[in-house]
C-alpha positions as CSV (number, residue, x, y, z in Angstrom):
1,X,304.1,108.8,22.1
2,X,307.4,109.9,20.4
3,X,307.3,109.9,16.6
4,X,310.4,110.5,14.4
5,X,308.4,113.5,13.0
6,X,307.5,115.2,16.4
7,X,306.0,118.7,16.1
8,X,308.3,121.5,16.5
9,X,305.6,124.2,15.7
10,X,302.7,125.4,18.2
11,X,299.2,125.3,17.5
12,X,297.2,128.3,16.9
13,X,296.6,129.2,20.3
14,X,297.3,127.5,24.1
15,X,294.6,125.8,25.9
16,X,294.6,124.9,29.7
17,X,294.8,121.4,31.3
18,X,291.7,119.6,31.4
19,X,290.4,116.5,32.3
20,X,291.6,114.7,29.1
21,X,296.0,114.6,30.7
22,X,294.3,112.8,33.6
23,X,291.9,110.7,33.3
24,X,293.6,107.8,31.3
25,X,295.0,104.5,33.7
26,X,296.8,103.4,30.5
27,X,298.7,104.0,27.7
28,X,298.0,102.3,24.0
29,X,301.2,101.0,22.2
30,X,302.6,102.2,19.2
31,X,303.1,100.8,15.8
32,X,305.9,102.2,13.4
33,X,305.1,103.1,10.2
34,X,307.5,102.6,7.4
35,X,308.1,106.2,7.4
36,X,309.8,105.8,11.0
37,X,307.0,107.5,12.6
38,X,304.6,106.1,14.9
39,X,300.8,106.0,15.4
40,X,299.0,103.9,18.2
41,X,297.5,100.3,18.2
42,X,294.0,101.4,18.6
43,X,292.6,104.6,17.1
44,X,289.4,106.1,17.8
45,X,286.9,106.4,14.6
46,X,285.0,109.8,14.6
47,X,282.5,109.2,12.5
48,X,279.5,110.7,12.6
49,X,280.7,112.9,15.5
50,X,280.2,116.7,15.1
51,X,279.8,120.3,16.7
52,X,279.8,120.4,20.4
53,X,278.4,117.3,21.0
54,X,281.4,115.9,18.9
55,X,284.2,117.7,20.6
56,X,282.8,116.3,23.8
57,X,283.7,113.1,22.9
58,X,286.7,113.5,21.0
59,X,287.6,114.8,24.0
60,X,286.3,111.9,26.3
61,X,288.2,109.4,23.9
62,X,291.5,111.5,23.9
63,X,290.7,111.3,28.4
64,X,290.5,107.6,27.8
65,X,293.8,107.5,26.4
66,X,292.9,107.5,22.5
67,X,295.8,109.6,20.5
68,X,294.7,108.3,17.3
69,X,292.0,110.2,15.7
70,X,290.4,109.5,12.8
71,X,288.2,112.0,10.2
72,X,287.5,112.9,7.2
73,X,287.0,115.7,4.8
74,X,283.7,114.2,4.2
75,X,282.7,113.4,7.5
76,X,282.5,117.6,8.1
77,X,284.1,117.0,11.7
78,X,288.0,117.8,10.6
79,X,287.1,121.1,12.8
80,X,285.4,119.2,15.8
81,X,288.4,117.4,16.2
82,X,290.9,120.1,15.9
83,X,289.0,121.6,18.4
84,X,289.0,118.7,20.8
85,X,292.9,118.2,20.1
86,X,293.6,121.8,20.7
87,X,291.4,122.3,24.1
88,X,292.0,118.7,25.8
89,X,295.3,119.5,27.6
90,X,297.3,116.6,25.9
91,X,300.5,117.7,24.3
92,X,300.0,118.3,20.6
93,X,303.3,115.8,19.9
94,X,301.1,113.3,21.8
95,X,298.6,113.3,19.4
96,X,297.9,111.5,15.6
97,X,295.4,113.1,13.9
98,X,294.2,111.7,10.6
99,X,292.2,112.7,7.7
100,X,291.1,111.7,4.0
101,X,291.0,112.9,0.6
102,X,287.5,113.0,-1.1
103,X,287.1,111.9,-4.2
104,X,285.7,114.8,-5.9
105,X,289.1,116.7,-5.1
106,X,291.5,113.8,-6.9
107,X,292.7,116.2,-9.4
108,X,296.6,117.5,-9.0
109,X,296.0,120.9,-7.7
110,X,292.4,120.5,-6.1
111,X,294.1,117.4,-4.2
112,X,296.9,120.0,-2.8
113,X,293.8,122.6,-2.2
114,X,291.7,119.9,-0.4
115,X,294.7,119.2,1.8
116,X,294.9,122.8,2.9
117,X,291.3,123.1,3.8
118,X,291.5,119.8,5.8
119,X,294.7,121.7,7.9
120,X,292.6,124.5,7.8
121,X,289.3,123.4,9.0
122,X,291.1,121.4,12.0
123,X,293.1,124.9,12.8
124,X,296.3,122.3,13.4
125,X,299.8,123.5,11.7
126,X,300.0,119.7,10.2
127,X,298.2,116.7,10.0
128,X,299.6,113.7,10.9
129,X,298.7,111.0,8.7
130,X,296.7,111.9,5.4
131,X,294.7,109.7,3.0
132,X,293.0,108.7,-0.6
133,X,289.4,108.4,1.0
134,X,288.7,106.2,-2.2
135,X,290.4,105.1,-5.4
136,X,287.5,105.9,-7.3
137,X,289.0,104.0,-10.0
138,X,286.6,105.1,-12.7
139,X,287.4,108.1,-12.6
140,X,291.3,107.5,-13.3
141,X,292.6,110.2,-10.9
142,X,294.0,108.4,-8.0
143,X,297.8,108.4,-9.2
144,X,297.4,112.4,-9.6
145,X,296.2,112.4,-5.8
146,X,298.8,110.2,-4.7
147,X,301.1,112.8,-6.1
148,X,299.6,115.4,-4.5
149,X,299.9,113.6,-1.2
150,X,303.5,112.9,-1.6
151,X,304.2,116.6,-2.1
152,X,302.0,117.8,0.8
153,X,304.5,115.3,3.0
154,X,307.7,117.0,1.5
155,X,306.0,120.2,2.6
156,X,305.3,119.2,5.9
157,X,301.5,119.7,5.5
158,X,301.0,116.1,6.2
159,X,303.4,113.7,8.2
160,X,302.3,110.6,6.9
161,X,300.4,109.5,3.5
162,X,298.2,106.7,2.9
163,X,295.2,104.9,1.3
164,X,291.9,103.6,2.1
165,X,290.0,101.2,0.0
166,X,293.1,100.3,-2.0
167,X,292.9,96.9,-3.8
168,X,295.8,95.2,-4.6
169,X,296.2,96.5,-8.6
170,X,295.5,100.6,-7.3
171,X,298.2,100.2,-4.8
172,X,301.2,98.0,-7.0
173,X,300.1,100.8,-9.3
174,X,300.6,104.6,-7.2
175,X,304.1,102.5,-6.2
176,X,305.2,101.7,-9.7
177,X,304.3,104.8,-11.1
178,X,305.8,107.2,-8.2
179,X,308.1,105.1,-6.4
180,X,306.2,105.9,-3.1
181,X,304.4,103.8,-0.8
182,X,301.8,104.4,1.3
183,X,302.4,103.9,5.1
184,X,298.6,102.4,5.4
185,X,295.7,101.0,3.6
186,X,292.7,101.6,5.8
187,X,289.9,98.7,4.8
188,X,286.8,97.5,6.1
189,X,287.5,93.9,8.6
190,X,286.0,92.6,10.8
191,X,285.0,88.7,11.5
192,X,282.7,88.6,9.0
193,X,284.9,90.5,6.2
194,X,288.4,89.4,7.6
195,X,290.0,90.3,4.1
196,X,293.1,87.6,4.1
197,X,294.1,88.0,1.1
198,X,294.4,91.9,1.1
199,X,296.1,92.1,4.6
200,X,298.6,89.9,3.5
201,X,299.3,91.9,0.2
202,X,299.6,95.0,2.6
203,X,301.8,93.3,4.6
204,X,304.3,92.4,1.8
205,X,304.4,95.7,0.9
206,X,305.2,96.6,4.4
207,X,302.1,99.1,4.5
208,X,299.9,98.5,8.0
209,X,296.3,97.5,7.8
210,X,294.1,99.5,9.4
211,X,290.5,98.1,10.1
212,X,287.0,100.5,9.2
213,X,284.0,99.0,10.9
214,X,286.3,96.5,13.2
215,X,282.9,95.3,15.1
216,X,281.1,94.7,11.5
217,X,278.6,98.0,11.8
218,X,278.1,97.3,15.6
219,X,276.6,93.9,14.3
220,X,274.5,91.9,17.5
221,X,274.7,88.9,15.2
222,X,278.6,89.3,15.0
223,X,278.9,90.1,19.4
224,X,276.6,87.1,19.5
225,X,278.3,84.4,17.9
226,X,279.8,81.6,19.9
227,X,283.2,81.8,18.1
228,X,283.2,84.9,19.9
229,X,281.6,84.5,22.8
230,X,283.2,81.8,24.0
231,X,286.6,83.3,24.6
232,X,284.6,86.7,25.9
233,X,283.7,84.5,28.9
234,X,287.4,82.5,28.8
235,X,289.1,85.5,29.4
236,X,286.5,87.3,31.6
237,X,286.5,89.9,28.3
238,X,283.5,91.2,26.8
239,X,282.6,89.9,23.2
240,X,283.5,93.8,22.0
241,X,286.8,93.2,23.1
242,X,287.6,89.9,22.0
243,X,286.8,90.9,18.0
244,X,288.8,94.2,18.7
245,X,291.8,91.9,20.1
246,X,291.7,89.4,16.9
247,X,292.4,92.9,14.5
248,X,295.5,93.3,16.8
249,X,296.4,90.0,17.2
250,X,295.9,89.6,13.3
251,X,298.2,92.6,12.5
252,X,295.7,95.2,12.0
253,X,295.2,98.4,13.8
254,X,291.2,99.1,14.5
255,X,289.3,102.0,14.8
256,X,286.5,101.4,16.3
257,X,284.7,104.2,17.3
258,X,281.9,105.5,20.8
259,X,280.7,108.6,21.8
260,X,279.8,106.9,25.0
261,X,283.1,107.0,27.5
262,X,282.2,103.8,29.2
263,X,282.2,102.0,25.6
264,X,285.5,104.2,25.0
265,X,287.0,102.7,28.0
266,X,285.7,99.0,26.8
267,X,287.1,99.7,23.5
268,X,290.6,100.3,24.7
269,X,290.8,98.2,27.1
270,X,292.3,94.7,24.6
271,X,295.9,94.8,26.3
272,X,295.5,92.2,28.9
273,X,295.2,89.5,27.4
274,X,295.4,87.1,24.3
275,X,293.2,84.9,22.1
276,X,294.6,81.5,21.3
277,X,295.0,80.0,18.1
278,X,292.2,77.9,17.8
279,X,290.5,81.0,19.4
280,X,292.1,83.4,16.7
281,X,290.9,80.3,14.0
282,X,287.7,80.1,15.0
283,X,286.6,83.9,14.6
284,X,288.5,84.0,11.4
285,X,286.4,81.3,10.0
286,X,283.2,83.5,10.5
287,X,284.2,85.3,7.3
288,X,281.7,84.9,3.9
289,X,282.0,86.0,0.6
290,X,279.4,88.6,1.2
291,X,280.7,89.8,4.7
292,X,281.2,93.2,3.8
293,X,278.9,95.7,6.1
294,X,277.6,97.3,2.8
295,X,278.0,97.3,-1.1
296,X,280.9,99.1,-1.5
297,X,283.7,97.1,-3.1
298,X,286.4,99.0,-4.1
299,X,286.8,97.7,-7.5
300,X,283.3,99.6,-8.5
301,X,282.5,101.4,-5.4
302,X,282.8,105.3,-5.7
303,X,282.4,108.3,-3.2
304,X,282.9,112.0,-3.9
């Protein structure tokens, strides 16, 4: 995938080919960010995915054809995945790799220092897309690590900046107060949160949506229902597939995430077809007030 930030340094040491350049029958589209670089349709979530067993299948999902890869600093697997994206074979240019700011490290310089240690842990020369884990309003930092995230990007320590768990009123204010917006806003959706109103406030902002817990925590209930189902068996999909394909169809990029490569393969696998309206209707209409996976609404919700 080009980007309009491609790589012109080396990582820290060359690996061989492996099976990861091979394996993959397809390739995942793009999506340009308002930064004019680019980061694919479908990521893959890495979450909880870590030491050996995690580079396996970072490595298994990059095979599949996954070059979106998502971590955190507090997921403590920023160093699996650098592994994985240093050892699979795939051209580093080829790659988006993604972390997020904790909260406990909102402050100006401990944001900068937290962005380091992410680079660091992952053994990469840059990361490409970088973001406020929480807004931990509260704690009234968040504008100080949006700062810090804008300057890491003029550094080239970071190739793209964004948010997760941004409400409307924390995102109108980082932009009014430093003129910068974020590329993406990384939420929880899924049919049974499908977050209108926020999507479309992204949208108008131009800042992509990307979808946390796309299948609603793996949720049977969710596979299960018939506003789901039914298309599943319309379009010879499985019910996985069908709720991935409403995020794209609905504008937002999911990240669903599988250590198994067979459910890898599944969750890739959206590109064939398309859910009608009343189809796309009839999912959307599974959301409820309390949809969300578990109690953690930005507005009071904090992690550190």
């Amino acid at each position: 995938m080009s980007s309009a930030s491609s790589s012109t340094t080396t990582e820290r040491r060359e690996s061989p080919l492996t099976q990861c350049d091979v394996m993959a029958d397809s390739v995942i589209p793009g999506r340009q960010l308002r930064d004019g670089s680019t980061v694919p349709a479908v990521g893959f979530g890495t979450y909880p995915l870590r030491g050996a067993a995690g580079v396996e299948a970072v490595r298994s999902a990059i095979a599949q054809g996954y070059r979106l890869l998502d971590s955190a600093f507090n997921y403590d697997n920023e160093g699996a995945v650098g592994e994985a994206v240093r050892t699979c074979g795939v051209p580093r240019s080829d790659l988006r790799v993604s972390s997020k700011l904790p909260g406990r490290f909102q402050a100006y310089d401990d944001a900068i220092a937290a962005i380091r240690e992410s680079a660091y842990r992952t053994g990469l020369d840059y990361l490409d897309l970088y973001l406020i884990h929480w807004p931990n309003p509260r704690q009234g930092l968040y504008v100080k690590a949006w700062r810090a995230l804008v300057e890491a990007q003029r550094q080239g320590l970071v190739r793209s900046i964004g948010v997760s768990n941004f409400l409307p009123e924390h995102l109108d204010r980082i932009i009014s107060e430093t003129g910068v917006t974020p590329s993406v806003n990384q939420i929880e959706v899924h049919p049974y949160f499908p977050q209108v109103r926020q999507r479309a406030f992204d949208d108008s902002r131009g800042i992509v949506t990307q979808s946390w817990t796309p299948l609603g925590g793996q949720s049977q209930k969710l596979l299960a229902e018939p506003a789901v189902v039914a298309p599943a068996r319309a379009h010879g999909k499985t019910p996985t597939q069908v709720v991935l394909r409403w995020h794209l169809q609905l504008g937002a990029l999911p990240l669903p995430k599988a250590a198994n490569p067979d459910h890898q393969r599944e969750n890739s696998d959206i590109f064939d077809f398309e859910l009608t309206q009343p189809e796309m209707t009839a999912i959307t209409a599974l959301g409820r007030p309390d949809g969300r996976s578990s109690d953690q609404d930005p507005a009071t919700h904090e992690e550190f």
